[in-house]
C-alpha positions in Angstrom: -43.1 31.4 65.2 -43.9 27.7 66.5 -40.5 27.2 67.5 -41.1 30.6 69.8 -44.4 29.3 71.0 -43.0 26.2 72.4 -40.3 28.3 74.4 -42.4 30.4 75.4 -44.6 27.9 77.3 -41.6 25.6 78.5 -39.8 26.7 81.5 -36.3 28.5 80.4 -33.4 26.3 80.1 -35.1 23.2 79.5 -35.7 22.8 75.8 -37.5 19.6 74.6 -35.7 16.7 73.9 -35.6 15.0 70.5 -37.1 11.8 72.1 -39.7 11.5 74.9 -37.3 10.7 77.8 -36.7 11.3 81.4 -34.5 13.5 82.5 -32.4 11.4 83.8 -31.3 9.6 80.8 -27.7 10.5 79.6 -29.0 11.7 76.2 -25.2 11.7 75.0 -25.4 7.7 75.5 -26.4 6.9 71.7 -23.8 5.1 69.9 -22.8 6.5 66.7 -23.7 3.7 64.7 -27.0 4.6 66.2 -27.8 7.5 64.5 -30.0 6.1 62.0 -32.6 4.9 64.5 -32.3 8.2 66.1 -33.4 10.1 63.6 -36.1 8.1 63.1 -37.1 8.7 66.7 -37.2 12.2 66.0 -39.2 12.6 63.0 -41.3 10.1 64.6 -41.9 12.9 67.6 -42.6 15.1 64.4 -44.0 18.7 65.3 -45.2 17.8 68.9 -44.9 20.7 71.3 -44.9 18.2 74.3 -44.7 14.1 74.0 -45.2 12.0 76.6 -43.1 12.8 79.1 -42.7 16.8 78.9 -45.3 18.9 80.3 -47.0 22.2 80.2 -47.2 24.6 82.8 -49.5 23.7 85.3 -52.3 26.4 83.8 -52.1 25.3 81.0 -52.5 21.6 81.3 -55.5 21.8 83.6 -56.5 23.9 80.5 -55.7 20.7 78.0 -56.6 18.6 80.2 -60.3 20.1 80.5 -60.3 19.7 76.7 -59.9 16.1 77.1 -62.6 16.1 79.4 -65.3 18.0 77.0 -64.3 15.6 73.8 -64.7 12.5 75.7 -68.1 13.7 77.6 -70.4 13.3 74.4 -69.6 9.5 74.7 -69.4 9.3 77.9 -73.1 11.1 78.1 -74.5 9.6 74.7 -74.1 5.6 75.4 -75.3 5.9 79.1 -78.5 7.6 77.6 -78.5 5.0 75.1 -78.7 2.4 78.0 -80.9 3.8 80.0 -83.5 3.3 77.5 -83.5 -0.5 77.9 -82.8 -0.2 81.7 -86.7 1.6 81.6 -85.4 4.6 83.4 -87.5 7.2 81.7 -89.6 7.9 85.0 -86.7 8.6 87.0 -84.6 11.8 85.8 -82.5 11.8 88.7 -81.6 8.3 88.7 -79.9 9.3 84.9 -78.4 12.4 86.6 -76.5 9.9 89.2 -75.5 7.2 86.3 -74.4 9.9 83.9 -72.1 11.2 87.0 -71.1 7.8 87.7 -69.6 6.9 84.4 -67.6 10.2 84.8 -66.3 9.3 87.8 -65.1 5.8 87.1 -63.6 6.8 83.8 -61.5 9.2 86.0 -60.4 6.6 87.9 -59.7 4.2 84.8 -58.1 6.8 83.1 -55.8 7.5 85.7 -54.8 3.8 86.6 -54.7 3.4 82.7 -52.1 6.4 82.3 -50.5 6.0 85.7 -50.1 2.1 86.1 -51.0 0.5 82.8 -49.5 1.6 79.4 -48.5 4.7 80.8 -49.6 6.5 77.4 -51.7 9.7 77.3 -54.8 7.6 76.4 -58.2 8.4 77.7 -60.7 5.2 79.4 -64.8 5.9 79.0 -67.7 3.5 78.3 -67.3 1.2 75.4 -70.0 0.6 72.3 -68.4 -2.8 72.6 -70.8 -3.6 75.6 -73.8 -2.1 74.7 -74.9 -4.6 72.5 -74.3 -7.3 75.1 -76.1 -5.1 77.9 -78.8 -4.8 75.7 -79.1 -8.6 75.2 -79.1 -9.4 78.9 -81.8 -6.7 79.3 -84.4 -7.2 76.9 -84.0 -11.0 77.5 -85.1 -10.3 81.0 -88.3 -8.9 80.0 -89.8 -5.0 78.4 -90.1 -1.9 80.4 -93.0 -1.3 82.1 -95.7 1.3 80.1 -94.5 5.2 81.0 -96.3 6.6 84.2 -98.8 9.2 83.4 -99.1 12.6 85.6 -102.1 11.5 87.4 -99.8 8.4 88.0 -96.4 9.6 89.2 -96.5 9.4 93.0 -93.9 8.7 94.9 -95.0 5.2 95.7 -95.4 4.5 91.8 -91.8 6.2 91.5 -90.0 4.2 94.2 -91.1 1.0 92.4 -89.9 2.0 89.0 -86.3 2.7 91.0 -86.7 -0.6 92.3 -87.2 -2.3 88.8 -84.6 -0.7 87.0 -82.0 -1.0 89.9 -82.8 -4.8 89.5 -81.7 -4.9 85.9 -78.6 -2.8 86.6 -77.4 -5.6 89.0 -77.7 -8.1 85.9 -75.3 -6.0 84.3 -73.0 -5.5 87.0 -72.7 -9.0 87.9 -71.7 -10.2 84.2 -69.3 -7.1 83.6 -67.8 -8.3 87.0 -67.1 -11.9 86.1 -66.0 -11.2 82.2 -63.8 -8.2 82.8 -61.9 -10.7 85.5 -61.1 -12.8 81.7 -59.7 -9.9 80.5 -57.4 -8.8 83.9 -56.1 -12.7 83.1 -55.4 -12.6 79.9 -53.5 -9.1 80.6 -51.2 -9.9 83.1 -50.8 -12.9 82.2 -48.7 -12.5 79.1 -51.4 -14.1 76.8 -52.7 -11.3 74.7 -48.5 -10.0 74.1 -47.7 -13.5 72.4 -50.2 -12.5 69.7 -48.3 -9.5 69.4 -45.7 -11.1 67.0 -48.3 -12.0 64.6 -49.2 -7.9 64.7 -47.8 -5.7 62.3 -48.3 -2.2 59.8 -50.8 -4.7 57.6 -52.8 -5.5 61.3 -52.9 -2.3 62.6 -54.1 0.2 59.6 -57.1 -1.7 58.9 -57.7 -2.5 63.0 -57.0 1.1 63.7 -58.5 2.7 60.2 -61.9 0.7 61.4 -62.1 2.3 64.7 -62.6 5.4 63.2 -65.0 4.7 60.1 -67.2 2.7 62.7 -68.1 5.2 64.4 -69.4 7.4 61.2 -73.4 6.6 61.8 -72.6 7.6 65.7 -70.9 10.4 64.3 -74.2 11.4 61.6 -76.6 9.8 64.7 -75.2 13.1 66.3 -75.2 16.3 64.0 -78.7 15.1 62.3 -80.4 16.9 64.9 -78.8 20.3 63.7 -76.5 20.4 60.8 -75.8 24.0 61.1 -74.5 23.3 65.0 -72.3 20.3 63.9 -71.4 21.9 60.5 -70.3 25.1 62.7 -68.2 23.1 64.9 -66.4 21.3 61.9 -65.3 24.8 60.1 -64.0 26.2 63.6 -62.0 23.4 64.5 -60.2 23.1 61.3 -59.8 27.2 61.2 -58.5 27.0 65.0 -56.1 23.9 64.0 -55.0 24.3 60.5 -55.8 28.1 59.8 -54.9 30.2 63.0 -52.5 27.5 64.4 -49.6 29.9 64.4 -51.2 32.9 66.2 -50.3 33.2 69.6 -51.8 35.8 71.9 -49.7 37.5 75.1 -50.8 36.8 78.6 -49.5 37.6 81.9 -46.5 35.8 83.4 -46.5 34.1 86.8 -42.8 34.5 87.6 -40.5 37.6 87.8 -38.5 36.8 84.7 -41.7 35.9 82.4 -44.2 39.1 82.5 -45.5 37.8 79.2 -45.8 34.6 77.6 -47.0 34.1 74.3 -49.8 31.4 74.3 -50.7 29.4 70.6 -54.3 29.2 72.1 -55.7 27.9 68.6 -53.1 25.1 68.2 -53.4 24.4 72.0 -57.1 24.3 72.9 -58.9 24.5 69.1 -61.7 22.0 70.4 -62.8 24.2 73.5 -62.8 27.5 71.1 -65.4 25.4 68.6 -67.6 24.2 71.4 -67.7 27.4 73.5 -68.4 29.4 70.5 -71.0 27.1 68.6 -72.9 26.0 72.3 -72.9 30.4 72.3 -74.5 30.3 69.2 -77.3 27.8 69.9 -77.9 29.5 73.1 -78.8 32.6 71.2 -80.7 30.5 68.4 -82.7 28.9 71.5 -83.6 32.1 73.2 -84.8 33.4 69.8 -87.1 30.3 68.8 -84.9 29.7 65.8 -84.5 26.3 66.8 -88.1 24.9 67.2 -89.0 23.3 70.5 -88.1 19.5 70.9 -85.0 20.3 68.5 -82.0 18.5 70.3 -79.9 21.4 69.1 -81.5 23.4 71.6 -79.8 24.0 74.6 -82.6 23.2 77.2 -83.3 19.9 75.4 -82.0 18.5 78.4 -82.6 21.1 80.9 -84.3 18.7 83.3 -81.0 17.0 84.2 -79.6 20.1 85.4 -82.6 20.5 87.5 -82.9 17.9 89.5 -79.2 17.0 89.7 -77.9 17.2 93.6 -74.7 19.8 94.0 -73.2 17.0 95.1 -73.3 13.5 94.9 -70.1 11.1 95.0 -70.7 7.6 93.4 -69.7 4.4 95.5 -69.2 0.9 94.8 -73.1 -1.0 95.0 -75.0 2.0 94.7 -77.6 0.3 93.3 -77.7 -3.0 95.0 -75.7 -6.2 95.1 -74.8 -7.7 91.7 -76.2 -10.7 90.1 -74.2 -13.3 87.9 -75.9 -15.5 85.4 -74.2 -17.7 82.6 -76.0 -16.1 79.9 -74.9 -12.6 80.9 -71.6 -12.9 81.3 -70.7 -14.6 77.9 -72.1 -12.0 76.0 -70.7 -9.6 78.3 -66.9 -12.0 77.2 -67.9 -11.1 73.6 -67.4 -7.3 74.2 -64.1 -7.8 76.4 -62.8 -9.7 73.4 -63.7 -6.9 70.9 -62.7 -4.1 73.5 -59.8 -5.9 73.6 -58.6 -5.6 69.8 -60.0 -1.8 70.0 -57.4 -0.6 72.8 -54.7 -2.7 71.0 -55.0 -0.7 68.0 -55.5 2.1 70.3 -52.1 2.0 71.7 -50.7 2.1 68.4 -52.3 4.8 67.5 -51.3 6.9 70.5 -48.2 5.7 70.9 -47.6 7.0 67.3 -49.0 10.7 68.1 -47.4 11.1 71.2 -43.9 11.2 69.8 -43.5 7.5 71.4 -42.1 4.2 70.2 -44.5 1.4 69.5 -45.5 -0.4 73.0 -43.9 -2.9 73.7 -44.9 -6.5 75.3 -45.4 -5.8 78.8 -46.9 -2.3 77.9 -49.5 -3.8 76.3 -49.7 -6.7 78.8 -50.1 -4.4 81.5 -52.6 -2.0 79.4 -54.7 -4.8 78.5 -54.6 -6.1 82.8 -55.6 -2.0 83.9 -58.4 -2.3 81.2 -59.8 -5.1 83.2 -59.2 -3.8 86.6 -61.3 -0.5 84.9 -64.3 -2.8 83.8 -64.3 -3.9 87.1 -63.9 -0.7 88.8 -67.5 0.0 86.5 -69.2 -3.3 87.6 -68.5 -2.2 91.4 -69.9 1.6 90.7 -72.6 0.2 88.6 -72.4 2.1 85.2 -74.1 -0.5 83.1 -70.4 -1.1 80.8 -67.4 -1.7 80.8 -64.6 0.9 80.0 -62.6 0.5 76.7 -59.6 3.4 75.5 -61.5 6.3 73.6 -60.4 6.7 70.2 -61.8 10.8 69.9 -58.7 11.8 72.5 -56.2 10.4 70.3 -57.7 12.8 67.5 -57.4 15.5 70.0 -53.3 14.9 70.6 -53.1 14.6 67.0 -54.6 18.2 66.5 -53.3 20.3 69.2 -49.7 18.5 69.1 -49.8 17.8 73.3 -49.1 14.4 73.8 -48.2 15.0 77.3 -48.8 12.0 80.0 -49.3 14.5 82.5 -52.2 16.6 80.8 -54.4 13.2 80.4 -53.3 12.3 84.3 -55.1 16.1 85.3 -58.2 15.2 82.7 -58.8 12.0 84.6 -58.6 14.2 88.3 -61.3 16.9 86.3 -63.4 13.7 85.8 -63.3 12.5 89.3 -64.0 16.1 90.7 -67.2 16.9 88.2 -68.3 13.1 88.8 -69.0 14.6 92.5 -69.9 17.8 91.6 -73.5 16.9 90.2 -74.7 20.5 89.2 -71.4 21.1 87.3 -71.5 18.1 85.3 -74.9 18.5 84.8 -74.4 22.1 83.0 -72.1 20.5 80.5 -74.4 17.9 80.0 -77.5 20.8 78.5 -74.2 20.6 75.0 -76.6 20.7 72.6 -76.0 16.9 70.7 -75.2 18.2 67.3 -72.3 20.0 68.8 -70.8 16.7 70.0 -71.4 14.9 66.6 -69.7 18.0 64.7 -66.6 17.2 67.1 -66.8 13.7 66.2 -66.7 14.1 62.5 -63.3 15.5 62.9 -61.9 14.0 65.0 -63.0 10.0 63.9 -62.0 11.4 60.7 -58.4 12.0 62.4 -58.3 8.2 64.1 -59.0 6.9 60.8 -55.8 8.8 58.9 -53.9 7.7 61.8 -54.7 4.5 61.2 -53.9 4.8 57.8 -50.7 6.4 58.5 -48.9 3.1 59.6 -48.7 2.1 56.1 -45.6 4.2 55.8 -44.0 1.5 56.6 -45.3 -1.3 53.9 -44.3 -1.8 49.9 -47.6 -0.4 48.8 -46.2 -1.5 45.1 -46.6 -4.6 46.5 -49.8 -6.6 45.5 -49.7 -8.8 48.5 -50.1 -6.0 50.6 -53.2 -4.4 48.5 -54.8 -7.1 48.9 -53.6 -7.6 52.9 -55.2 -4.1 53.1 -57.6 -3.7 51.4 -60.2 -6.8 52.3 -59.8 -6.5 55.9 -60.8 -3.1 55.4 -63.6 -3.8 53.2 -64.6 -6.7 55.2 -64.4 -4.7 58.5 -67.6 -3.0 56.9 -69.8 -5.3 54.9 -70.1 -7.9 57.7 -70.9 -5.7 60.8 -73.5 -3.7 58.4 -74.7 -7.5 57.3 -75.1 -9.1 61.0 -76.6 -5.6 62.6 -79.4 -5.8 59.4 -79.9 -9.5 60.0 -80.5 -9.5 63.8 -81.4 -13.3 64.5 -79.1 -15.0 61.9 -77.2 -16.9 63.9 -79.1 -19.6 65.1 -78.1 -22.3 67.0 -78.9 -24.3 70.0 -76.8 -22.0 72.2 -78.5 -18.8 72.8 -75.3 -17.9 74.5 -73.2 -18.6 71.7 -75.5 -17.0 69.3 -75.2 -13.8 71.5 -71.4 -14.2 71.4 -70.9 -14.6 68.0 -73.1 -11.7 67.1 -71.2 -9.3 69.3 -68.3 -10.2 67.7 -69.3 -10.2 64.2 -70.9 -7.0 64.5 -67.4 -5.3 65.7 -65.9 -3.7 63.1 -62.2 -3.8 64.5 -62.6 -7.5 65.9 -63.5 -8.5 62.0 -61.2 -6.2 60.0 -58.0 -7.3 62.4 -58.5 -10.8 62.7 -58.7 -11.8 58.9 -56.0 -9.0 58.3 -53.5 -11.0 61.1 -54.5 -14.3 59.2 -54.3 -12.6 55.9 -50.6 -11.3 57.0 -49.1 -14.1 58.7 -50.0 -16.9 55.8 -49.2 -14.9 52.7 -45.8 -15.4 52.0 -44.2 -12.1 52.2 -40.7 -11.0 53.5 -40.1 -8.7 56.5 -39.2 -5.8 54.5 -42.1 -5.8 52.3 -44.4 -6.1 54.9 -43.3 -3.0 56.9 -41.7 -4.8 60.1 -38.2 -4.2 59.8 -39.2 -0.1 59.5 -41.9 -0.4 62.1 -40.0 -2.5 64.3 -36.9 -1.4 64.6 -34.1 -3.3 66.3 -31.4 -2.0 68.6 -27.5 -2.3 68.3 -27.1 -1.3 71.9 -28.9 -2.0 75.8 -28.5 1.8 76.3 -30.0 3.2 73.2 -33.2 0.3 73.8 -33.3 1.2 77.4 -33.3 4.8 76.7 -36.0 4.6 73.8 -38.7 2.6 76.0 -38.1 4.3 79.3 -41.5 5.8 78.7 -42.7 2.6 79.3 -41.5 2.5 82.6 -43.6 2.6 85.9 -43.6 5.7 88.0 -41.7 4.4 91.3 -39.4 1.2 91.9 -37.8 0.6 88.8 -33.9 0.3 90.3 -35.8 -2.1 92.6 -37.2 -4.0 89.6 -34.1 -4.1 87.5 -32.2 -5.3 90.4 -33.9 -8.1 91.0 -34.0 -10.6 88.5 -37.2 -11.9 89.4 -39.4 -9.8 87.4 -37.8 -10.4 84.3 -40.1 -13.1 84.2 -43.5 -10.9 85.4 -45.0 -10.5 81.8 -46.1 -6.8 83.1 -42.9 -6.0 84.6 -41.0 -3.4 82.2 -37.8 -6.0 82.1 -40.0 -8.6 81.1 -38.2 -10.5 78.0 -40.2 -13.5 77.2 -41.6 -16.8 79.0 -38.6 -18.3 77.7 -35.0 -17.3 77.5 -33.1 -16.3 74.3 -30.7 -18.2 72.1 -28.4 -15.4 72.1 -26.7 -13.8 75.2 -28.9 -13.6 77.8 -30.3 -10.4 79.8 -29.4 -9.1 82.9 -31.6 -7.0 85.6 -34.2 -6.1 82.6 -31.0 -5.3 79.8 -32.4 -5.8 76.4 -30.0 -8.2 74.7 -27.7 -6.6 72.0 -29.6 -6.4 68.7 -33.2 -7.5 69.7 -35.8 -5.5 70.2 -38.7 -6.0 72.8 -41.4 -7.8 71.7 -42.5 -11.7 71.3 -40.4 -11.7 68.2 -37.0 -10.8 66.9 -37.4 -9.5 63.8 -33.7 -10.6 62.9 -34.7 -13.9 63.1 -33.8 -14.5 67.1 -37.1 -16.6 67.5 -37.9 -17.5 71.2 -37.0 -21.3 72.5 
């Protein structure tokens, strides 16, 4: 049955390959000596319908691509709100209308450079937690909100002023997201963040990746408090649609002359939608009844006001608010979020990678990844969103459920992005989601990004009693401190404000804690490669063809025979023949060639080391 539903959806003829390649890849090129690797290639694409470089039919993926769109929109509408709190812009509704539009419009553009330009992995880019503790620093040291305007009060004089006063404190953002987010563009395409790379491994990433996931569980009970019935709802119909009903597939109209009907898996294929249209129908109905009392936030006109006063249309430019302003203090704490953004989306990448049916990034991936993360943050200083832009860990849970790692449905999310970012009363509809729905998605889903995380241990001896304890205090770790410096808020104290406000940040970031000590528990335990998981996770290969062929997902969209032709870019640490600041002992490589038995990172695992 599954095997007919992925047919049935693909165009006839064209079966899905074994590995995510391009279609012009000779996919009889594999040596037979390689046929160990690729079987591991294909059971790491596992049960995908598409990986990365296949794609629906068009219909389908605006459809999967809209379902990107609704599981990234509670962040993307929750942490603005948050902000806005400390921004003191209670008195003006519209003002939040035009932010909230704002950071959906900028994450379509970051998602699509990200996708496009950067990694080049399905991975969606929204506001980032990372900077909101930062923002908040560089807000409340510039002084409280003003008291709420009464009724009597609220004239449009009064109004115009309070406009004025919180546009002033959205250019202190914007000026220190600006000038940090240009560190992390440096240390991107620079090379500097894929020499740590070597020292990144199985034992880094399941804690680093594990962590992003349990983080997020307060966020995750922040949201379905308001209604456990909405969010409990949500849980039981996403794990029926995926796990239950994933085989049923219904008939629908062809639109060709050969395909009258195709048979469509719509639970396996769009299982979050199903759960939010059918639990936001049932607090509709619970709302129009009184069920749920008034000032309930699982009512559905809790927010009713946005939707309101929103404009039809409204399309965010760069400086909307004013002209930023820099100051020291702001822009090292806003450094301390880049850096702990920065170990997220590394984690991230993993992750994705891993549930797209794609090989582990390699150096210049994440290089580049790392640089288009930057050039996002600074895309949201222009605009004026208040943060910076991180990868969001919920859309990986989503390609792990509905099996559609596609490159192309993520590319077609980030376009519905920029086209509701402009539309204000259709992004403003989506907006009235009653809360609880959102944290009943997140439950699932952050509970999916932390077993991905945790899946990467395939790979490590876990009889071993070095890697128990490799795993397991990072991991514990990655939660005590964090809960310890967020319940001791003052406790560093030293003469630096702006190095207590650094420190902080970082300390209180669960992945930045848990994958630091687990890189310096990993790389000064004594341990061989085998028992800690890198030969299996880093597998090296016995021919340029087969490594060429493996990472051509990797690739950028245009001008690669340009760039493997000229030798030039080997030596551009985000050029995809990049092969190291320094050349090889062994052979050395030709127009972006991968040297005969290494593989493509900082380090050859069989014992190649770099000059």
């Amino acid at each position: 049955m599954a095997e007919s539903n992925v047919v049935s959806l693909k165009k006839r003829g064209a079966p899905p390959p074994a590995i995510p390649v391009t279609d012009d890849v000779n996919s009889n090129s594999a040596l037979p000596a390689d046929q160990a690797l690729e079987d591991s290639l294909n059971e790491l694409r596992g049960d995908l319908i598409y990986s990365i470089n296949e794609s629906p039919t068009w219909y389908a993926s605006i459809l999967l691509g809209f379902q990107h769109y609704l599981t990234m929109f509670g962040s993307t509408l929750g942490i603005p709100l948050l902000l806005t709190i400390d921004l003191c812009m209670a008195d003006t509704p519209v003002d939040i209308g035009k932010l909230i539009q704002t950071e959906f419009f900028v994450s379509g553009l970051a998602t699509f450079f990200q996708s496009t330009f950067g990694t080049r992995l399905p991975i969606v880019q929204g506001a980032s937690l990372a900077f909101l503790g930062p923002a908040q620093a560089i807000l409340r040291a510039d002084g409280p909100c003003p008291p709420a305007l009464s009724p009597e009060n609220r004239t449009d004089e009064a109004i115009a002023m309070r406009e004025e006063f919180w546009r002033e404190r959205m250019n202190l953002l914007q000026g220190a997201i600006l000038v940090a987010c240009l560190v992390e563009v440096i240390i991107g395409f620079t090379g500097l963040i894929g020499l740590l790379l070597r020292f990144i491994g199985p034992l880094t990433i399941a804690p680093t990746v594990a962590l992003i996931g349990l983080s997020l569980f307060n966020t995750a009970a922040f949201f379905s408090g308001g209604n456990w019935l909405l969010a409990g709802c949500v849980i039981v119909l996403i794990s029926l649609f995926s796990q239950y009903l994933n085989r049923i597939v219904i008939p629908i109209p062809g639109f060709s002359a050969d395909r009258r009907v195709i048979r469509f898996p719509i639970f396996k294929l769009l299982p979050v939608i199903l759960a939010i249209i059918f639990a936001w129908t049932r607090a509709a109905i619970l709302t129009v009844t009184d069920v749920i009392p008034e000032g309930s936030p699982g009512r559905t006109d809790a927010r009713a006001n946005i939707l309101r006063d929103s404009p039809w249309f409204y399309i965010p430019y760069p400086f909307q608010w004013g002209v930023p302003v820099v100051t020291v203090a702001g822009v090292l704490g806003m450094i301390a979020g880049v850096l702990a953004s920065t170990i997220e989306s590394i984690g991230d990448y993993y992750a994705c990678a891993r549930v797209s049916g794609a090989p582990p990034p390699p150096n210049h991936a994440v290089n580049r990844g790392i640089g288009m993360e930057g050039f996002g943050c600074i895309l949201a200083g222009l605009w004026g969103t208040g943060l910076g832009t991180t990868s969001y860990t919920q859309n990986i849970g989503v390609i792990n459920i509905t099996k559609v790692g596609s490159r192309r449905v993520v590319q077609l999310g980030a376009v519905i992005m920029i086209l509701l970012g402009s539309l204000g009363k259709f992004g403003a509809f989506f907006a009235t989601i009653p809360i609880p729905i959102v944290g009943g998605m997140f439950c699932v889903l952050f509970g999916l990004v932390t077993a991905v995380g945790l899946s990467t241990l395939q790979h490590v001896d876990l009889n071993s009693s070095r890697n128990l304890f490799v795993l397991g205090v990072p991991l514990f770790m990655g939660l005590v401190l964090p809960a310890y410096m967020t319940a001791n808020e003052g406790v560093i104290n030293t003469r630096s404000p702006e190095f207590n406000q650094m420190v902080t940040v970082l300390l209180s970031t669960n992945m930045f804690v848990g994958g630091v000590l687990a890189a310096i528990l990993d790389n000064t335990i004594p341990g061989t490669n085998e028992e800690r998981g890198l030969l299996s996770f880093r597998q090296s290969y016995s021919s340029p063809e087969l490594a060429e062929r493996h990472l051509r997902c990797y690739d950028l969209p245009f001008g690669m025979k340009w760039i493997r032709s000229v030798r030039f870019f080997e030596y551009l640490p985000f050029s995809p023949t990049f092969q190291g600041f320094l050349r090889r002992r062994n052979t050395p490589s030709r127009n972006g060639d991968i040297p005969n038995g290494q593989t493509n990172n900082a380090m050859d695992l069989n014992g190649d080391e770099v000059e």
